[in-house]
PDB file of the backbone (N, CA, C, O) and the ligand in Angstrom, with CONECT records:
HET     ZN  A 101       1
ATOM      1  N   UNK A   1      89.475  96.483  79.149  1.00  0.00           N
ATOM      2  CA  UNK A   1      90.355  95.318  79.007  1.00  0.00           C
ATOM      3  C   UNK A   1      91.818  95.742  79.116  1.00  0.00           C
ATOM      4  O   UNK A   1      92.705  95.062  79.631  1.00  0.00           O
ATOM      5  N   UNK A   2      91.917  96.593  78.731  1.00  0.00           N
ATOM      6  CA  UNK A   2      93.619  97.220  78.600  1.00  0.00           C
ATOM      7  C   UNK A   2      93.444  97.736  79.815  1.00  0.00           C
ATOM      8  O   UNK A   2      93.763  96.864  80.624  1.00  0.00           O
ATOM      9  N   UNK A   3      93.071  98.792  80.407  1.00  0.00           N
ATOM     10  CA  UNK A   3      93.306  99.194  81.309  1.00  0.00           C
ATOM     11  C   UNK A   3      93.577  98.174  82.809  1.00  0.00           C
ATOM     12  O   UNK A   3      94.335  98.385  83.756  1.00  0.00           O
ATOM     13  N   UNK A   4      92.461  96.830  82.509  1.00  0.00           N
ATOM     14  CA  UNK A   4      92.915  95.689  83.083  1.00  0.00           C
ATOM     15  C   UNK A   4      94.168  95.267  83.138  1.00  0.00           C
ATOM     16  O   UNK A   4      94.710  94.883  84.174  1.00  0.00           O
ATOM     17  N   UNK A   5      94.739  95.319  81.940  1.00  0.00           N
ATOM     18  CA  UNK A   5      96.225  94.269  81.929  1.00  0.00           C
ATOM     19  C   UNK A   5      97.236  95.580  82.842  1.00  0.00           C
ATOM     20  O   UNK A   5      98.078  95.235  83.671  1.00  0.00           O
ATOM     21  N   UNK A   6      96.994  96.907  82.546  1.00  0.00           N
ATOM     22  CA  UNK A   6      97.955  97.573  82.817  1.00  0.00           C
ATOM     23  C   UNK A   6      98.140  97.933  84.462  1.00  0.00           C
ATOM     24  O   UNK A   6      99.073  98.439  85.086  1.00  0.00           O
ATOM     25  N   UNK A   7      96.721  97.400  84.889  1.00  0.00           N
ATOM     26  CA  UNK A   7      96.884  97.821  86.479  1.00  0.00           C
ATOM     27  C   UNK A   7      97.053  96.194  87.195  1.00  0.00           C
ATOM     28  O   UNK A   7      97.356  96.219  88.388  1.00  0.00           O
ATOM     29  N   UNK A   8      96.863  94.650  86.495  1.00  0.00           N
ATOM     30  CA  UNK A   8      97.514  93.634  87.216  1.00  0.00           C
ATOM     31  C   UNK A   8      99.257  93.699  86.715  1.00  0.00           C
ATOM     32  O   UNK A   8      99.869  92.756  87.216  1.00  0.00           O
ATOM     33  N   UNK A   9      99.937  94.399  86.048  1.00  0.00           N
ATOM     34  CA  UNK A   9     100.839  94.732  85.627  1.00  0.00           C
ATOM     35  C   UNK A   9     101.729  95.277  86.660  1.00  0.00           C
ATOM     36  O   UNK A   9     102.695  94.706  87.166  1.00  0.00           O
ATOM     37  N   UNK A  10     101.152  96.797  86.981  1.00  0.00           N
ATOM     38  CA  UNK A  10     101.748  97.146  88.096  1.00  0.00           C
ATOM     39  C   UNK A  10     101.579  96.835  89.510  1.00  0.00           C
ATOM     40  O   UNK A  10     102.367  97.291  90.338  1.00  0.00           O
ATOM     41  N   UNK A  11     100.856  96.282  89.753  1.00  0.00           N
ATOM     42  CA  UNK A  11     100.161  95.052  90.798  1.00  0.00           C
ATOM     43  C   UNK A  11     101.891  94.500  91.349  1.00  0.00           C
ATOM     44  O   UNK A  11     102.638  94.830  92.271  1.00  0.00           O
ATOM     45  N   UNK A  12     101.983  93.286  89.946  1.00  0.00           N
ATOM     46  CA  UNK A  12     103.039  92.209  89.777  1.00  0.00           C
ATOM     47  C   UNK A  12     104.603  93.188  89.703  1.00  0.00           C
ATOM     48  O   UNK A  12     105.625  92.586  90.033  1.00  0.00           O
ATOM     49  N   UNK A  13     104.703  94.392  89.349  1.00  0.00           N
ATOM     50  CA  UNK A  13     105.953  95.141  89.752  1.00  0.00           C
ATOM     51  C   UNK A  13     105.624  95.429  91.132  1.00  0.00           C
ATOM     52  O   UNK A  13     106.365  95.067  92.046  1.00  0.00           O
ATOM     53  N   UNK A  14     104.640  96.008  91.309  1.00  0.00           N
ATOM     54  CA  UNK A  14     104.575  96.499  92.802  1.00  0.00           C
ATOM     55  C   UNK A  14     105.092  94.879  94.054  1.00  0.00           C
ATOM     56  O   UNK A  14     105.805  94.729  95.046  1.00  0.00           O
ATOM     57  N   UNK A  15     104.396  94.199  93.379  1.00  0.00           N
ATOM     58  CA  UNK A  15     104.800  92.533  94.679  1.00  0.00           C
ATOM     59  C   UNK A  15     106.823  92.220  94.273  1.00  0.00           C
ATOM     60  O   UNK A  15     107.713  92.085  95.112  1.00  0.00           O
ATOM     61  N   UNK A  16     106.943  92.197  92.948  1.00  0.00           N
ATOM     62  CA  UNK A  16     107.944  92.244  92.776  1.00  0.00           C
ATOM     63  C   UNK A  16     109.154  92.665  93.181  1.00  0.00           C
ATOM     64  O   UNK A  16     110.169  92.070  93.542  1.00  0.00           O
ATOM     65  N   UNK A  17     108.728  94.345  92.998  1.00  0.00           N
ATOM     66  CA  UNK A  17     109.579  95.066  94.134  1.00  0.00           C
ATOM     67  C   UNK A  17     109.697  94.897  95.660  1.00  0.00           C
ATOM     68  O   UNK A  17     110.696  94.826  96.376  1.00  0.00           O
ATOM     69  N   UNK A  18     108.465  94.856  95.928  1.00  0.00           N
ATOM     70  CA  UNK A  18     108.122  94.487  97.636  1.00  0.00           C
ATOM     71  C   UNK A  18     109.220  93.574  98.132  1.00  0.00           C
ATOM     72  O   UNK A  18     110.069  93.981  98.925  1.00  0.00           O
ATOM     73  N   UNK A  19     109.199  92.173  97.600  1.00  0.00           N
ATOM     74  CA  UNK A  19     109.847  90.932  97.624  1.00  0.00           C
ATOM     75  C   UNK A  19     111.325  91.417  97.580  1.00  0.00           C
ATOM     76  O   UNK A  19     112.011  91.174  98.573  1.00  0.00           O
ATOM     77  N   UNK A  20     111.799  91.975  96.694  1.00  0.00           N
ATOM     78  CA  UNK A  20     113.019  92.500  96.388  1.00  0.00           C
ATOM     79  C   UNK A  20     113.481  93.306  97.275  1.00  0.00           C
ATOM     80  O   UNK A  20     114.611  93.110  97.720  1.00  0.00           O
ATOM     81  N   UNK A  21     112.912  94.092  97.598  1.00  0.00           N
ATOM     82  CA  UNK A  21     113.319  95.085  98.976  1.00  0.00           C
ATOM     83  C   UNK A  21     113.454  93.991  99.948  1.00  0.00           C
ATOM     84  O   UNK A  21     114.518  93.836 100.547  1.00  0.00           O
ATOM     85  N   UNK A  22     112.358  93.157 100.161  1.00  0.00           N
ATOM     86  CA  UNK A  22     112.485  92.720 101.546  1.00  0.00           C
ATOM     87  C   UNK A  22     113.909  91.479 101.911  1.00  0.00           C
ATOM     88  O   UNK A  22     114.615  91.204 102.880  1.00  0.00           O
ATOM     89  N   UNK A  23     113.758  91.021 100.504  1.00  0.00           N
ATOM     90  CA  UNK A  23     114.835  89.608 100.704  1.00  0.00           C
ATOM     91  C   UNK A  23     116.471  90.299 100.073  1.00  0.00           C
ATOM     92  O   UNK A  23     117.392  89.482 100.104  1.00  0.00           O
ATOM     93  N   UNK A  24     116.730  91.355  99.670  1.00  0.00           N
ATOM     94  CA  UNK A  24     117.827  92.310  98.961  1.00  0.00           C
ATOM     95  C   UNK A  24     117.898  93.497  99.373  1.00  0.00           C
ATOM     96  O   UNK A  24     118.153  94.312  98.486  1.00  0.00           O
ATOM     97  N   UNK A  25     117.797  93.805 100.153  1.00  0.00           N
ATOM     98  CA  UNK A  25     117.832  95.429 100.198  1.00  0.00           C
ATOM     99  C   UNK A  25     119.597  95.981 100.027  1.00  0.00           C
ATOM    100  O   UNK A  25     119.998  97.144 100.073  1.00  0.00           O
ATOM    101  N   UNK A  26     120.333  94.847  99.843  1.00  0.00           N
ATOM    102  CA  UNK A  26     121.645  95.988  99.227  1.00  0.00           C
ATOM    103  C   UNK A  26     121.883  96.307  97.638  1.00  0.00           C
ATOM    104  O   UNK A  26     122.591  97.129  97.056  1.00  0.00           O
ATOM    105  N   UNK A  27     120.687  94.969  97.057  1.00  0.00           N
ATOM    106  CA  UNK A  27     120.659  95.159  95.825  1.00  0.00           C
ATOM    107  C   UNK A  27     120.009  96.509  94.906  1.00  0.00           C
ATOM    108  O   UNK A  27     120.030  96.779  93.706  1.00  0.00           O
ATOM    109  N   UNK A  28     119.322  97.318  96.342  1.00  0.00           N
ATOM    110  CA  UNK A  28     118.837  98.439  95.631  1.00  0.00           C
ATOM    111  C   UNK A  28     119.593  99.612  95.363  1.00  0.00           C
ATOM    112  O   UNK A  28     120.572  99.881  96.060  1.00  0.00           O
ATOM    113  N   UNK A  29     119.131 100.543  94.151  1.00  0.00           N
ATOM    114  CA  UNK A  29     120.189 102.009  94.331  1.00  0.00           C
ATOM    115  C   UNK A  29     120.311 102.487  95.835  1.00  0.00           C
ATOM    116  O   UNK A  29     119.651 102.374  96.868  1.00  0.00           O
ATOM    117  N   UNK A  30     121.303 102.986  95.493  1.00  0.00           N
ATOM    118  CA  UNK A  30     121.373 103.897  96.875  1.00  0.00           C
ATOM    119  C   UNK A  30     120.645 105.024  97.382  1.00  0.00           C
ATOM    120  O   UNK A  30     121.008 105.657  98.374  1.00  0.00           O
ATOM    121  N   UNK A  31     119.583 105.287  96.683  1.00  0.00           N
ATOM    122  CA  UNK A  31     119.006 106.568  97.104  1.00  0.00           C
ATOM    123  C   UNK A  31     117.700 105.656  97.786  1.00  0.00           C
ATOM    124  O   UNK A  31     117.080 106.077  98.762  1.00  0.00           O
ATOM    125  N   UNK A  32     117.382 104.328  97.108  1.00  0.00           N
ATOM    126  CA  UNK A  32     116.314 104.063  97.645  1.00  0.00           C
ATOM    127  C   UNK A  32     116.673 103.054  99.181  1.00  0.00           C
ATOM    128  O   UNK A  32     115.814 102.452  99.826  1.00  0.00           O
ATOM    129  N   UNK A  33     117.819 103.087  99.422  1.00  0.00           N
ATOM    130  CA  UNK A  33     117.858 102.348 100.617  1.00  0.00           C
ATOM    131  C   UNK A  33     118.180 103.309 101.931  1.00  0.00           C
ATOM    132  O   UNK A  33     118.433 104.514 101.936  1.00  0.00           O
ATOM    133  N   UNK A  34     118.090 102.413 103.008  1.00  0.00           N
ATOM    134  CA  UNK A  34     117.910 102.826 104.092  1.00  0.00           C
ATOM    135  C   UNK A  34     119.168 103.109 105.258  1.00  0.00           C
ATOM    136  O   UNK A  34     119.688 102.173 105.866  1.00  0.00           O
ATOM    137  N   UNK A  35     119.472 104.216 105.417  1.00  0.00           N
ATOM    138  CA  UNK A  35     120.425 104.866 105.976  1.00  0.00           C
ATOM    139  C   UNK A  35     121.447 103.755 106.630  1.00  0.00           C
ATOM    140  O   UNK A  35     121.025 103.098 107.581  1.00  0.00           O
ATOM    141  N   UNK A  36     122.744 103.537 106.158  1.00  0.00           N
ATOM    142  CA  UNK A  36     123.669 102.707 106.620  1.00  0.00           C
ATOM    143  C   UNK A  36     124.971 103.393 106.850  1.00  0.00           C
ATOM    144  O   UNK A  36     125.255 104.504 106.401  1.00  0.00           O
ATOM    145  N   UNK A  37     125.827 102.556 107.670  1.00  0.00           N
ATOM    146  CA  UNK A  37     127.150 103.448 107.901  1.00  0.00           C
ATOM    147  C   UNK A  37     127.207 104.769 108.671  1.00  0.00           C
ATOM    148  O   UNK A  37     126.424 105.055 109.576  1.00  0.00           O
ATOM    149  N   UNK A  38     128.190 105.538 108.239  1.00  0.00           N
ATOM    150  CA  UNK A  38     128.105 106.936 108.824  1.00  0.00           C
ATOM    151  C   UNK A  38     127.291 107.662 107.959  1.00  0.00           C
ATOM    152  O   UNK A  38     127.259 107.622 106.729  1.00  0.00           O
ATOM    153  N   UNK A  39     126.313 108.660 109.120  1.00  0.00           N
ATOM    154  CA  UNK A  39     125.450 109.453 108.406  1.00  0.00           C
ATOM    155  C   UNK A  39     126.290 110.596 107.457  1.00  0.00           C
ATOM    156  O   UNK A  39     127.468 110.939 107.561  1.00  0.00           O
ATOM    157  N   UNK A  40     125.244 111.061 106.490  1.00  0.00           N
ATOM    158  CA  UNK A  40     126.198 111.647 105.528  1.00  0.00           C
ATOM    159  C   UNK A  40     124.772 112.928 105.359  1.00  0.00           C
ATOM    160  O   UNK A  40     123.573 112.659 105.429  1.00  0.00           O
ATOM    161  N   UNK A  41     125.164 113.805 105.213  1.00  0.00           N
ATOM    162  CA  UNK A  41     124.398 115.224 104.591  1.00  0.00           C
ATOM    163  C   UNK A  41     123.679 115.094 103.355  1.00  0.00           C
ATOM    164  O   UNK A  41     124.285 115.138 102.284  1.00  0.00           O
ATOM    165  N   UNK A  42     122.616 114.961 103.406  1.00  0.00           N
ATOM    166  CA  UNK A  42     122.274 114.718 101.856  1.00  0.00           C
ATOM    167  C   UNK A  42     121.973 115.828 101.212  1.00  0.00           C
ATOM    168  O   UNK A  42     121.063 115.749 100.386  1.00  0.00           O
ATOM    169  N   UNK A  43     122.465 116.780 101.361  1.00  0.00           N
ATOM    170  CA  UNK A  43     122.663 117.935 100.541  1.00  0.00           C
ATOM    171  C   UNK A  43     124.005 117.959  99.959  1.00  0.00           C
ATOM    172  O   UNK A  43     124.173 117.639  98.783  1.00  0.00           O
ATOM    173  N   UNK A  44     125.076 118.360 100.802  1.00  0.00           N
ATOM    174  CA  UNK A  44     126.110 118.592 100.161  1.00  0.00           C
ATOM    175  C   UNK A  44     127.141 117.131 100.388  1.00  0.00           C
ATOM    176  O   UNK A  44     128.143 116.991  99.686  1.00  0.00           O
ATOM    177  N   UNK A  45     126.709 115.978 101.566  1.00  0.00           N
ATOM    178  CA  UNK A  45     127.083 114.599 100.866  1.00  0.00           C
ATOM    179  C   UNK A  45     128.561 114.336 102.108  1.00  0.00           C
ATOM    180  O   UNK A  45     129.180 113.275 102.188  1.00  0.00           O
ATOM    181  N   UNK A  46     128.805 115.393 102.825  1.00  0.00           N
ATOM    182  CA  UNK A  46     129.533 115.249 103.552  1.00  0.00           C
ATOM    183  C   UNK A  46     129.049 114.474 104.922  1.00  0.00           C
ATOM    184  O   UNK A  46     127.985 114.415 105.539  1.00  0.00           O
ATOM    185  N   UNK A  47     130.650 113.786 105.127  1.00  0.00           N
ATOM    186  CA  UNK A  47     129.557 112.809 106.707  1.00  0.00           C
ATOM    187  C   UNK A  47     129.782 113.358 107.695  1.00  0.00           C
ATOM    188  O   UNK A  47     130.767 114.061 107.922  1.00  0.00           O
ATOM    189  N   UNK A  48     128.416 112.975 108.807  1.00  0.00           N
ATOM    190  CA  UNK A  48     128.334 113.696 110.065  1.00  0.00           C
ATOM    191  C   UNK A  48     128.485 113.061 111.026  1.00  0.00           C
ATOM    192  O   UNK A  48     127.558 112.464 111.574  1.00  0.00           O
ATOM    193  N   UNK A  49     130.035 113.053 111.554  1.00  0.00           N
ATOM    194  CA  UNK A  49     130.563 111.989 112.677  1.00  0.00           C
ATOM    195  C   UNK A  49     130.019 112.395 113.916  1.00  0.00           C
ATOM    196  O   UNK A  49     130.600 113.359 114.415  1.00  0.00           O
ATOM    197  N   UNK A  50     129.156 111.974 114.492  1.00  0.00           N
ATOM    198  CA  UNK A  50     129.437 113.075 116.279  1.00  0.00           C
ATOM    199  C   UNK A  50     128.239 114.081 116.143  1.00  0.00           C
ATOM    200  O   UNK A  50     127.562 114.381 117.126  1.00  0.00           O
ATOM    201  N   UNK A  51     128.039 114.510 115.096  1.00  0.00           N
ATOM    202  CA  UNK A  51     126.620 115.311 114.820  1.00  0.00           C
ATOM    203  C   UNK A  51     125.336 114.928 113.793  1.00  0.00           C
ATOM    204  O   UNK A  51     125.216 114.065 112.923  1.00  0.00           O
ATOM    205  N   UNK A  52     124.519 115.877 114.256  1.00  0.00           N
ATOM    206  CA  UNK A  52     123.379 115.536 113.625  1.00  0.00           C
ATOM    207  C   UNK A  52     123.159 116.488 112.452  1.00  0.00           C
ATOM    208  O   UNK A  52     122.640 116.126 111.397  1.00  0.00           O
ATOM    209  N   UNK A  53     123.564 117.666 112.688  1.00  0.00           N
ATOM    210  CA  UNK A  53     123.689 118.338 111.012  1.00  0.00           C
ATOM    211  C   UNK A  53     124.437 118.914 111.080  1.00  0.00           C
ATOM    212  O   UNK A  53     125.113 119.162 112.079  1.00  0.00           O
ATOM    213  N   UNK A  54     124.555 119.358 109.878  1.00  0.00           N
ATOM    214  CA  UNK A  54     125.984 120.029 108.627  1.00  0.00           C
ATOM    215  C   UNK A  54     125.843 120.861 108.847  1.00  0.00           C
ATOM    216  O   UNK A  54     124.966 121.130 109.669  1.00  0.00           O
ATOM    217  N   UNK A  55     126.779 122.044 108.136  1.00  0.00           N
ATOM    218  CA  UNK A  55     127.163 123.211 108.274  1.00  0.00           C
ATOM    219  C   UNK A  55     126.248 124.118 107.276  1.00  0.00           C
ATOM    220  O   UNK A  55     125.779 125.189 107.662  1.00  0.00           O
ATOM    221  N   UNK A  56     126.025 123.600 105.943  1.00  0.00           N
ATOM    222  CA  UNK A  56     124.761 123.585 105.488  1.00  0.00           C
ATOM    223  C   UNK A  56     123.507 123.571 105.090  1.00  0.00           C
ATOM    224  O   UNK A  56     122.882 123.898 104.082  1.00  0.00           O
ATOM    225  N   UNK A  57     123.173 122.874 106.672  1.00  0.00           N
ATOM    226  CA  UNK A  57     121.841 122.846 107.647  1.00  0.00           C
ATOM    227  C   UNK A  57     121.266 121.743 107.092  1.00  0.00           C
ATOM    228  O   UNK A  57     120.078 121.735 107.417  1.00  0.00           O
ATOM    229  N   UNK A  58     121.512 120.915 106.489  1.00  0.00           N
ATOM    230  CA  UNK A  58     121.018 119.832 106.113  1.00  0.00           C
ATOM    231  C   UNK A  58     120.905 119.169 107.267  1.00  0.00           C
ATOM    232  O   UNK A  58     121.436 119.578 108.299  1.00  0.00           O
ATOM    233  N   UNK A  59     120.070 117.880 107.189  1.00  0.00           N
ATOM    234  CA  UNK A  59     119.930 117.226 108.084  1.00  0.00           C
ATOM    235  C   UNK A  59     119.756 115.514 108.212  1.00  0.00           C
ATOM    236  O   UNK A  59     118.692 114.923 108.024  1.00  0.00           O
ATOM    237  N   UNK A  60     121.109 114.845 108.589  1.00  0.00           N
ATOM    238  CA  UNK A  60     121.097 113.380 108.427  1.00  0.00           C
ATOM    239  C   UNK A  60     120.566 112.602 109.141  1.00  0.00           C
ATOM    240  O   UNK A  60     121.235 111.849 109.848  1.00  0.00           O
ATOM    241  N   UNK A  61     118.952 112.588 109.132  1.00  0.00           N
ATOM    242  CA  UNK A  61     118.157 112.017 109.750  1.00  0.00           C
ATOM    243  C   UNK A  61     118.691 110.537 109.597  1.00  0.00           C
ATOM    244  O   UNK A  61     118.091 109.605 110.134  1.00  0.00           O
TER     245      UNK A  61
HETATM  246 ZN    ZN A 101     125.733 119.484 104.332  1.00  0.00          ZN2+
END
C-alpha cells in the first residue's frame, strides 16, 4: 500500500516536471536547461566564440 502511494507520487512529479519543461523551459535551473546563447566551457565556464573547445579541453557541445 505505501509503496503504492510512493510510486503514483513520483509518477505525478515525473508528469509534472515533464509539463514544466515542456511549456517553461526558462523557468528551469540552469544546469538543467538546454544550451542557449554563446557556448560556454563547462569546466572552467569561459565562452567559446568561433570555437568548439577551450584551452582546457573541455568541450561546448
Ligand atoms: Zn574551459
Amino acid at each position: 500500500m505505501m509503496v503504492k502511494v510512493v510510486i503514483v507520487f513520483l509518477c505525478f512529479i515525473a508528469v509534472i516536471a515533464f509539463i514544466g519543461r515542456a511549456l517553461f523551459p526558462s523557468a528551469l535551473p540552469k544546469v538543467l536547461q538546454k544550451r542557449r546563447g554563446p557556448p560556454r566551457c563547462p569546466r572552467c565556464g569561459r565562452y567559446l566564440i568561433g570555437r568548439e573547445t577551450c584551452d582546457c579541453k573541455g568541450r561546448a557541445k
